[in-house]
Biopython code that builds the backbone (N, CA, C, O; Angstrom):
import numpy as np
from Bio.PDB.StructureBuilder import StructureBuilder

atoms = [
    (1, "UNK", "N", (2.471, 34.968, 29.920)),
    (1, "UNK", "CA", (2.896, 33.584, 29.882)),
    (1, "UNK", "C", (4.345, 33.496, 30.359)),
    (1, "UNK", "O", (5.279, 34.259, 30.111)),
    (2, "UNK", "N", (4.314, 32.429, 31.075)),
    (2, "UNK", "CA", (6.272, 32.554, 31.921)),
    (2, "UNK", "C", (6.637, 32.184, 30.813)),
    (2, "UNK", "O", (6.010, 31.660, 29.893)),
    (3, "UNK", "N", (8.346, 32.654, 30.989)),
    (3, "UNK", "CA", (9.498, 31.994, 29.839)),
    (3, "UNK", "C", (9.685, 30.369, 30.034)),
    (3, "UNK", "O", (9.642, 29.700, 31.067)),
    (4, "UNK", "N", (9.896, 30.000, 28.742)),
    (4, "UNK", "CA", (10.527, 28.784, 28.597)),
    (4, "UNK", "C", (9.622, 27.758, 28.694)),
    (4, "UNK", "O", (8.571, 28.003, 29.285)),
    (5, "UNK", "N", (9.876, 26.209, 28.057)),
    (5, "UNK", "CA", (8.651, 25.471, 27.792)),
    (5, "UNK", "C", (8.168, 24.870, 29.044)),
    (5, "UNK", "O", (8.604, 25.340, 30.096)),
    (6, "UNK", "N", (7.246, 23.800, 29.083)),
    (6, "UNK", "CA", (6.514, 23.139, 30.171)),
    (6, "UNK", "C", (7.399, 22.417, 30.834)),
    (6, "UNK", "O", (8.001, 21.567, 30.177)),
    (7, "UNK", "N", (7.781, 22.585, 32.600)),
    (7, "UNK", "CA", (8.188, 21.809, 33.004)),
    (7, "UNK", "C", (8.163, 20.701, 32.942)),
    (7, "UNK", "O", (7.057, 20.421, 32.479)),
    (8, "UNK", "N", (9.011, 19.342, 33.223)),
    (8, "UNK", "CA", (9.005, 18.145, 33.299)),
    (8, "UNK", "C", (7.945, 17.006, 33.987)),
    (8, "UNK", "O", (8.330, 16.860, 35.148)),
    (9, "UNK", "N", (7.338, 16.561, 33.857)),
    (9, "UNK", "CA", (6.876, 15.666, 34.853)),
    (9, "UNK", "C", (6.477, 14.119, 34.370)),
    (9, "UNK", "O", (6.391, 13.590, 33.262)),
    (10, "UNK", "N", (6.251, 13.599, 35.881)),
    (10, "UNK", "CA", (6.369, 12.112, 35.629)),
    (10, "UNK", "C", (4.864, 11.811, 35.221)),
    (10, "UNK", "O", (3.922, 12.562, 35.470)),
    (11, "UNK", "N", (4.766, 10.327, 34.408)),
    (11, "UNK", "CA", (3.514, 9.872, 33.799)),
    (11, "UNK", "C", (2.714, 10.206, 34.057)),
    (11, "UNK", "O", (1.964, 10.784, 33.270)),
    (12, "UNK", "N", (2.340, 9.940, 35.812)),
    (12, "UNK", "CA", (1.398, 10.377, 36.446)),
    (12, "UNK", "C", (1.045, 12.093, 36.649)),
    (12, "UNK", "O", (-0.071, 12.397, 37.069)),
    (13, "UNK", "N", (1.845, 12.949, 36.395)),
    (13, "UNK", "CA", (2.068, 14.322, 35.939)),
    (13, "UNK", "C", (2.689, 14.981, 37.664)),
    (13, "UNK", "O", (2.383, 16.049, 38.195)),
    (14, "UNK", "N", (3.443, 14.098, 38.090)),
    (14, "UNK", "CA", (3.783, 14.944, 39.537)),
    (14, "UNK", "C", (5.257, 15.429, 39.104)),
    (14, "UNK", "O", (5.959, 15.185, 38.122)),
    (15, "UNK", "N", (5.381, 16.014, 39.954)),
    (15, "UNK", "CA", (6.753, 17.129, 39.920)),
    (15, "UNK", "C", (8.115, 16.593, 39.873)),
    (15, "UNK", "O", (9.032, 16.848, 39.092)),
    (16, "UNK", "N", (8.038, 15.589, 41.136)),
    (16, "UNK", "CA", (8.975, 14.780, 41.148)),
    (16, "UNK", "C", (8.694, 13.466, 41.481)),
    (16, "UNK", "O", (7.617, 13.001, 41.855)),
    (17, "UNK", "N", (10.023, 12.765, 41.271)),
    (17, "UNK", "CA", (10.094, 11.587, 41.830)),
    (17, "UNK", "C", (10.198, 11.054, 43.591)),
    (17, "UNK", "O", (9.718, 10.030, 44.077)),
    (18, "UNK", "N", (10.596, 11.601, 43.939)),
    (18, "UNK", "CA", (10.749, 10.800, 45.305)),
    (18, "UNK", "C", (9.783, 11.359, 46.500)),
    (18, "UNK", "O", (9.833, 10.977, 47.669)),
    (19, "UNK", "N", (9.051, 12.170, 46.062)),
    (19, "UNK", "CA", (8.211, 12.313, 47.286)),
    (19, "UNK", "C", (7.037, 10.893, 48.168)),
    (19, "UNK", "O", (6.771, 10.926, 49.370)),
    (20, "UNK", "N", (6.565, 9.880, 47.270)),
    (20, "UNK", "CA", (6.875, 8.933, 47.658)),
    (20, "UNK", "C", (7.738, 8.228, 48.719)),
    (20, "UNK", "O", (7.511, 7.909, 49.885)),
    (21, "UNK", "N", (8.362, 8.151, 48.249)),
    (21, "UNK", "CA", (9.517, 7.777, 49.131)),
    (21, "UNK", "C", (10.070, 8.534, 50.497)),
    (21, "UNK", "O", (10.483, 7.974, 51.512)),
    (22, "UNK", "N", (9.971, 9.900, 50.260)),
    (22, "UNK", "CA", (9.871, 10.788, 51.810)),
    (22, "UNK", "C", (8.989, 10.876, 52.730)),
    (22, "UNK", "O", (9.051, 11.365, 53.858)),
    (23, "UNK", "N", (7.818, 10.160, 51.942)),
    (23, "UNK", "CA", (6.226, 9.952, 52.899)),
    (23, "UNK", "C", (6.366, 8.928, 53.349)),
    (23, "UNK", "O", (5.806, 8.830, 54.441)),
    (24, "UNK", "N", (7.336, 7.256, 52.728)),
    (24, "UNK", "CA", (7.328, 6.515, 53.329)),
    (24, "UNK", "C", (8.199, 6.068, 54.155)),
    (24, "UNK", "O", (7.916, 5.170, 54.947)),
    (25, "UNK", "N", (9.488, 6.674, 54.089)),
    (25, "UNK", "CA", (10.611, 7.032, 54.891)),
    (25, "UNK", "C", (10.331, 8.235, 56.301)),
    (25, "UNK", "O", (11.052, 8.254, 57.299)),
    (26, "UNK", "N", (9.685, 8.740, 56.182)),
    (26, "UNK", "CA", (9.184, 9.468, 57.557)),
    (26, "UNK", "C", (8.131, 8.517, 58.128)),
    (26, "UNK", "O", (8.324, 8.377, 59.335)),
    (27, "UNK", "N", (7.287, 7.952, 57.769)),
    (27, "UNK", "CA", (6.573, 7.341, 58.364)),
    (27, "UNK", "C", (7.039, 6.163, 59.384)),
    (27, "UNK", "O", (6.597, 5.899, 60.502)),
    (28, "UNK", "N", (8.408, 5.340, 58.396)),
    (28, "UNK", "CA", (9.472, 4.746, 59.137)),
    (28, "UNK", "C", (9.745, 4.909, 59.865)),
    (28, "UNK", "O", (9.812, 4.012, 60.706)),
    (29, "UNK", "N", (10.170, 6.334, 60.171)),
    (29, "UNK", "CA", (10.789, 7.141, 61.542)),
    (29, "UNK", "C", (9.736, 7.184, 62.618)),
    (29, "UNK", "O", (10.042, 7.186, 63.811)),
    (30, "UNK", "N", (8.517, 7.219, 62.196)),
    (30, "UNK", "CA", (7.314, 7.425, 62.905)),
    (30, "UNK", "C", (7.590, 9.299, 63.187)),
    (30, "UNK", "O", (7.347, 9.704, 64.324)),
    (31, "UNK", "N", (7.877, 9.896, 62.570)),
    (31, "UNK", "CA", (7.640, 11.403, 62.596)),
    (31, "UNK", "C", (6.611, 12.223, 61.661)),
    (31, "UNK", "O", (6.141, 11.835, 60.591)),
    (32, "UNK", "N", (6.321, 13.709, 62.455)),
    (32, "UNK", "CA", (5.225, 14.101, 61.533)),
    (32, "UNK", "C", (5.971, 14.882, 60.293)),
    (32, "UNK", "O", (7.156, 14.741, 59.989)),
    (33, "UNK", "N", (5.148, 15.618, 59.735)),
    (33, "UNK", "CA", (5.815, 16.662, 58.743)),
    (33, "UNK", "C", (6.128, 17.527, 59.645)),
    (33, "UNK", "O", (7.317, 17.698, 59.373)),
    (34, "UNK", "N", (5.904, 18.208, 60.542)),
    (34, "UNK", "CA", (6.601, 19.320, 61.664)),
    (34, "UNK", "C", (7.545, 18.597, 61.973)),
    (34, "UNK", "O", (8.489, 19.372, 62.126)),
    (35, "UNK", "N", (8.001, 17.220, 62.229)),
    (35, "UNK", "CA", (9.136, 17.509, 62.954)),
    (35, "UNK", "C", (10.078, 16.938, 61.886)),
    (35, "UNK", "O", (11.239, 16.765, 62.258)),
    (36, "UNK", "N", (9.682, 16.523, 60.253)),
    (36, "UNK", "CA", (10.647, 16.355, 59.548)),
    (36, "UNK", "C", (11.204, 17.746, 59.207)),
    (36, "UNK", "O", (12.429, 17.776, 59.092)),
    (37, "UNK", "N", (10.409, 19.148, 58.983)),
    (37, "UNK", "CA", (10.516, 20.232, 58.962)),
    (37, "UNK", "C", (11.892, 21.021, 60.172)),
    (37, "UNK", "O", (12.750, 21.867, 59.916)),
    (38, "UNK", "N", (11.657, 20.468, 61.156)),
    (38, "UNK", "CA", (12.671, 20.429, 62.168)),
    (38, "UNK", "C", (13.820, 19.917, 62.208)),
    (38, "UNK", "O", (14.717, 20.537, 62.780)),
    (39, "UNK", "N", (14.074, 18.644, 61.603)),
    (39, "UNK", "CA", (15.560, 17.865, 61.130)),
    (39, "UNK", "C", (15.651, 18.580, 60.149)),
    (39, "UNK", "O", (16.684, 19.216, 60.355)),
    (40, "UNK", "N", (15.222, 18.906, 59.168)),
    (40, "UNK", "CA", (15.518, 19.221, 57.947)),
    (40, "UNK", "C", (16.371, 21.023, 58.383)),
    (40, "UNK", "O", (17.291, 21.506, 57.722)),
    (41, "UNK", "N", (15.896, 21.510, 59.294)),
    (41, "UNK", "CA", (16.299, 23.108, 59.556)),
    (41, "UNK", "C", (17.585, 22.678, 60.588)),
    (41, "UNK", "O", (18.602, 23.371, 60.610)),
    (42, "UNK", "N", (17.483, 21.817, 61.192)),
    (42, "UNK", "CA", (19.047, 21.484, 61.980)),
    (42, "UNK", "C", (20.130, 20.917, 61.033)),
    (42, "UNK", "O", (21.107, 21.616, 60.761)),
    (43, "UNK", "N", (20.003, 19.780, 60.566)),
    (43, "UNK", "CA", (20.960, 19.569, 58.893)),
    (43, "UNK", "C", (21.283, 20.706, 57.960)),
    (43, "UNK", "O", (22.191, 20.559, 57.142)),
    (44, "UNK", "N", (20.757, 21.572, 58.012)),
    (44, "UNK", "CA", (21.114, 22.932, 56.723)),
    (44, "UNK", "C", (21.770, 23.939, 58.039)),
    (44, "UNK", "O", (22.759, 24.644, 57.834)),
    (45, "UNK", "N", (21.102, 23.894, 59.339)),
    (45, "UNK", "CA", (21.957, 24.488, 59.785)),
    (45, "UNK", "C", (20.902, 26.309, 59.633)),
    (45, "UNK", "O", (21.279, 27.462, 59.841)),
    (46, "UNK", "N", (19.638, 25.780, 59.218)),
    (46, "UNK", "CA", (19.191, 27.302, 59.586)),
    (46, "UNK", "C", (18.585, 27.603, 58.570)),
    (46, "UNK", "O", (17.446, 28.067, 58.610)),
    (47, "UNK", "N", (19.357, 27.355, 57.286)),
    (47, "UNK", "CA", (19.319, 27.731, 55.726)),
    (47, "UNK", "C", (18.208, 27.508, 54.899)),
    (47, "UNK", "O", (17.962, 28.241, 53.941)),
    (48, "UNK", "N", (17.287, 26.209, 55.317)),
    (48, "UNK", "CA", (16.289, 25.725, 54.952)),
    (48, "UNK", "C", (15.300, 25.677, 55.897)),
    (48, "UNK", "O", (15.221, 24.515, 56.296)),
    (49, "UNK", "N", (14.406, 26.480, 56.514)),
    (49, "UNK", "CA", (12.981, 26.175, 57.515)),
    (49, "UNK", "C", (12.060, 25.786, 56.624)),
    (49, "UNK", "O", (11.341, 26.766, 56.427)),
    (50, "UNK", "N", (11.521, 24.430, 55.667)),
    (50, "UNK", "CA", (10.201, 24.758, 55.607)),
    (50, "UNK", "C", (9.605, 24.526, 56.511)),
    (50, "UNK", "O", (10.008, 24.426, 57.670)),
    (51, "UNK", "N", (7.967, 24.342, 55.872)),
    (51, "UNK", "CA", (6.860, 24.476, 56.636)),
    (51, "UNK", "C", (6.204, 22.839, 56.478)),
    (51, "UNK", "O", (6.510, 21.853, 55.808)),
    (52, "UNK", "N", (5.551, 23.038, 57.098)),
    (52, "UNK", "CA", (4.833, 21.480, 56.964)),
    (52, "UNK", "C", (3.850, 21.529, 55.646)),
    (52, "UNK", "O", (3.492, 20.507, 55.062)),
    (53, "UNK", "N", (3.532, 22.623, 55.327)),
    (53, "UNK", "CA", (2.730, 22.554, 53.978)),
    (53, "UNK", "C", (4.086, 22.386, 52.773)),
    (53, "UNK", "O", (3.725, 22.088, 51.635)),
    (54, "UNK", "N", (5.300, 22.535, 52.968)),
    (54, "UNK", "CA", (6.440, 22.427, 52.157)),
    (54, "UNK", "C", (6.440, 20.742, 51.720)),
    (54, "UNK", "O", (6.487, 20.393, 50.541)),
    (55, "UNK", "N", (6.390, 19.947, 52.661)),
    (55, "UNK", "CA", (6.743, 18.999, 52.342)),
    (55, "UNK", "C", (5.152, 17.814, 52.380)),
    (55, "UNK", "O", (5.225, 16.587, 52.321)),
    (56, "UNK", "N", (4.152, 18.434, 52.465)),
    (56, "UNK", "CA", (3.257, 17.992, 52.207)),
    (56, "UNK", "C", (2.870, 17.933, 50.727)),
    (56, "UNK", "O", (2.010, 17.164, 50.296)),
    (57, "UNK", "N", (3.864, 19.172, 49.657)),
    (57, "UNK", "CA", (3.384, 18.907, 48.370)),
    (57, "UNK", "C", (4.623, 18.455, 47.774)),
    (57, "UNK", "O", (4.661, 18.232, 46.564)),
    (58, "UNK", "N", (6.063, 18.235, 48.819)),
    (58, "UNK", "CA", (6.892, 17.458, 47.995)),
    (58, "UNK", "C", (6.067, 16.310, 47.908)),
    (58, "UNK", "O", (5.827, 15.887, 46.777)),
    (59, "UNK", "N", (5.375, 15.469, 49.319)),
    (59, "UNK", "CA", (5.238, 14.122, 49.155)),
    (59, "UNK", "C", (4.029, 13.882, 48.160)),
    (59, "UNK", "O", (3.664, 12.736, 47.895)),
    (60, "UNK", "N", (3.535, 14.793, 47.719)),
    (60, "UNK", "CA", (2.513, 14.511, 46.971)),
    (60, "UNK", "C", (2.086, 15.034, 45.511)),
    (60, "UNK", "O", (1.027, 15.137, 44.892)),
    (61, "UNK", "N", (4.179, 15.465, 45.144)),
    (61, "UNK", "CA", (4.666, 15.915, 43.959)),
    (61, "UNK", "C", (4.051, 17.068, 43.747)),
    (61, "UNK", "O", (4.688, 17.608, 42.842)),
    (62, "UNK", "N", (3.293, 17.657, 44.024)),
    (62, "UNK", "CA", (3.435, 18.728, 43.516)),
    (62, "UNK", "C", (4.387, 20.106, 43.598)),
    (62, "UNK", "O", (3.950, 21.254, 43.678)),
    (63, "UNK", "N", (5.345, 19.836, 43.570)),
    (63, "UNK", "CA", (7.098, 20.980, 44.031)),
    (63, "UNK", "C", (8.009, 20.308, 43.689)),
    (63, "UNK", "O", (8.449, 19.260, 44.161)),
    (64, "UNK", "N", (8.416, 21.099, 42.575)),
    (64, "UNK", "CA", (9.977, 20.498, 42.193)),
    (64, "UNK", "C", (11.285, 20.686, 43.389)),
    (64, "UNK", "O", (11.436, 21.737, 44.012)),
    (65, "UNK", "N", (12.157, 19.494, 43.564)),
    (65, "UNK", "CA", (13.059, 19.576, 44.301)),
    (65, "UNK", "C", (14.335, 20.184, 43.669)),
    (65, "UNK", "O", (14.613, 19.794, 42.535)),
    (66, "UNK", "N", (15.037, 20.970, 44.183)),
    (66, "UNK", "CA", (16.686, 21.117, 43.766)),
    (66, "UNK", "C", (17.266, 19.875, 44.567)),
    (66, "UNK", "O", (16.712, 19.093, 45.340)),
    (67, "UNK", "N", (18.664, 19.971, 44.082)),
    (67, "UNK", "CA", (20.021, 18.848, 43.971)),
    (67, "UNK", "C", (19.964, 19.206, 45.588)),
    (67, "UNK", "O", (19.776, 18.285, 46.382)),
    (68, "UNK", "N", (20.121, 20.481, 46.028)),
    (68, "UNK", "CA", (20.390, 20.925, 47.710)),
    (68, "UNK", "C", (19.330, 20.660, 48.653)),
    (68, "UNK", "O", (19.559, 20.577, 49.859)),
    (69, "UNK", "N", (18.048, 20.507, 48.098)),
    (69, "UNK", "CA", (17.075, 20.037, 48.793)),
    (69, "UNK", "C", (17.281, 18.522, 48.908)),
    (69, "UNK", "O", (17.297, 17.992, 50.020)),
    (70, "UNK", "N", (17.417, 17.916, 47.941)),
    (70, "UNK", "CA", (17.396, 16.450, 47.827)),
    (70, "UNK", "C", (18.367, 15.757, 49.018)),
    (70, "UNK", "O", (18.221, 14.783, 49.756)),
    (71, "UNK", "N", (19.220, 16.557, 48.865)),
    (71, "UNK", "CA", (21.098, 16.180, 49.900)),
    (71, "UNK", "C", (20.241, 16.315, 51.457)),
    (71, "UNK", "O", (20.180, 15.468, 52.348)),
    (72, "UNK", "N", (19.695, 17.528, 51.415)),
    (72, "UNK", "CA", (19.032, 17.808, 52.483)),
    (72, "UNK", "C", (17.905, 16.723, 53.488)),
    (72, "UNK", "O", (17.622, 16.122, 54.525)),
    (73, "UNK", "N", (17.738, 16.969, 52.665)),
    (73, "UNK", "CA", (15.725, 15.355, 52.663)),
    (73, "UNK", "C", (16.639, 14.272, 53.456)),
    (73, "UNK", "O", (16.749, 13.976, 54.646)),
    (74, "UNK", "N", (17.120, 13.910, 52.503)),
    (74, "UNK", "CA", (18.547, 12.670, 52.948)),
    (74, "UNK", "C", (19.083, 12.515, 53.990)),
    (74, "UNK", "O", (19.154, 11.482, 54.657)),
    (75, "UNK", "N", (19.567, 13.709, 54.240)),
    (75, "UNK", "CA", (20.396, 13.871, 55.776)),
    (75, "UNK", "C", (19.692, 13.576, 56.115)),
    (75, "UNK", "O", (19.654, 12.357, 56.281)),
    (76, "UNK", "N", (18.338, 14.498, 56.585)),
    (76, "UNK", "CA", (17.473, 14.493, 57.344)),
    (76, "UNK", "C", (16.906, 13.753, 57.908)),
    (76, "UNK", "O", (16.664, 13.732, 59.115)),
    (77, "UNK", "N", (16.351, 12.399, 56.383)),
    (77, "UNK", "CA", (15.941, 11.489, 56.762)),
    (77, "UNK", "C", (16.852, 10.356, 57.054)),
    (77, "UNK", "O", (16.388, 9.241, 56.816)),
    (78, "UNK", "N", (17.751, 10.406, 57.405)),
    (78, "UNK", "CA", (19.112, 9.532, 56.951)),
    (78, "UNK", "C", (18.593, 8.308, 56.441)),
    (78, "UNK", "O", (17.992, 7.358, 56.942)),
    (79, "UNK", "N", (19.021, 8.621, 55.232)),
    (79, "UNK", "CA", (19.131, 8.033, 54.215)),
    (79, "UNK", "C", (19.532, 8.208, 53.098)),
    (79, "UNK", "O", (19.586, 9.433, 52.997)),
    (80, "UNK", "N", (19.925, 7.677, 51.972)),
    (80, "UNK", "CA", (20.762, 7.636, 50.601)),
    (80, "UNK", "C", (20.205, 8.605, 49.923)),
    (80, "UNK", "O", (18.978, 8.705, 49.957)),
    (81, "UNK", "N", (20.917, 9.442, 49.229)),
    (81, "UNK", "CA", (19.973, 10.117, 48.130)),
    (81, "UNK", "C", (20.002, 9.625, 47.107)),
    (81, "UNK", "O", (19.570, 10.383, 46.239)),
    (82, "UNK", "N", (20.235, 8.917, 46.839)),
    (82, "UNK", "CA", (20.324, 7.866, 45.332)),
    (82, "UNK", "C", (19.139, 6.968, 45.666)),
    (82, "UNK", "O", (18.631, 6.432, 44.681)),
    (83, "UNK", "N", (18.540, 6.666, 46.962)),
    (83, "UNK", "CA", (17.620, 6.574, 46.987)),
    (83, "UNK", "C", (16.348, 6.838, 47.164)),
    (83, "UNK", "O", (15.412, 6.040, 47.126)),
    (84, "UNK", "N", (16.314, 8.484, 47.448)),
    (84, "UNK", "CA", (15.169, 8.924, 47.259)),
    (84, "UNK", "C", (15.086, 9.039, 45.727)),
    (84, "UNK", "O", (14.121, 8.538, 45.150)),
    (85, "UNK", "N", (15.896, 9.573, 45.151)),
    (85, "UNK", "CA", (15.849, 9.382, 43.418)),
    (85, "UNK", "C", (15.288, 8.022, 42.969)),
    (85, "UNK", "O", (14.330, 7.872, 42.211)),
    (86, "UNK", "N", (16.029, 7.042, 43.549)),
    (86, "UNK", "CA", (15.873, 5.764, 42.392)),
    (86, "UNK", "C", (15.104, 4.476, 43.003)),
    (86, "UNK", "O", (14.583, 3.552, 42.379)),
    (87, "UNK", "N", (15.177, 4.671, 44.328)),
    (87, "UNK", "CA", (14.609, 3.630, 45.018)),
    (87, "UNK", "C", (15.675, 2.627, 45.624)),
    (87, "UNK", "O", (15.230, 1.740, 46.354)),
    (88, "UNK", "N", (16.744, 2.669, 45.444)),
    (88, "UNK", "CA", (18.001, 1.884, 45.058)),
    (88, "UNK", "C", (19.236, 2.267, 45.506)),
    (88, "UNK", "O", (19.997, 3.140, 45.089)),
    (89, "UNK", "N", (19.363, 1.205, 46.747)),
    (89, "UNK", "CA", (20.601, 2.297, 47.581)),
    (89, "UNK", "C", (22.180, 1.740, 46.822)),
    (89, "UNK", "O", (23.180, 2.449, 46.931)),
    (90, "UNK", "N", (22.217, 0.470, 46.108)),
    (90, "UNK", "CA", (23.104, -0.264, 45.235)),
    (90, "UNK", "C", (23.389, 0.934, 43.878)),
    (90, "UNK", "O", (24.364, 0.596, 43.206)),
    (91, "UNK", "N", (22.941, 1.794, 43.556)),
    (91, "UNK", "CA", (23.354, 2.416, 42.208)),
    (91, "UNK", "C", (23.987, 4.119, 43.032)),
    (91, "UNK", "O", (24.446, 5.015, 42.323)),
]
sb = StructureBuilder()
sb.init_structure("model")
sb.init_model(0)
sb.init_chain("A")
sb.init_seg("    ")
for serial, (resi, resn, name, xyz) in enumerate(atoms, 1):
    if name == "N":
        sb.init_residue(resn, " ", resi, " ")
    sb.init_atom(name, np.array(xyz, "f"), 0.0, 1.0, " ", f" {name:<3s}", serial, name[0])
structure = sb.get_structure()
């Protein structure tokens, strides 16, 4: 059994919050998951390649995000990271 209690999740039991919001913010762009996978590896600068299966289970919560992924997503997608969190580019 891993250490430490049950991760967090939302009502609906997904991982995170904003993957939502990265499915509907790329779609905006009219880009696929390969080529958000592609902004996302030019913004980090190398540091981050996923894969298109990477962000196929952010958008569909199943993968917890870090704080550096989130900054990342953002760039990428330019856009707020306060609003992939909250929905809400005002807070």
């Amino acid at each position: 059994m891993p250490r430490g209690g049950a991760r967090l999740r939302t009502d609906t039991g997904k991982m995170n919050h904003i993957g939502d919001r990265v499915c509907s913010r790329r779609h905006h762009l009219k880009e696929s998951q390969d080529a958000l996978c592609a902004r996302i590896a030019n913004v980090t600068h190398g540091q981050w390649n996923p894969a298109w299966q990477d962000i196929s289970r952010i958008e569909h919560g199943a993968r917890i995000i870090t704080d550096l992924e989130l900054l990342a997503l953002a760039q990428a997608l330019d856009c707020a990271p306060c609003w992939l969190l909250l929905g809400d580019e005002e807070r």
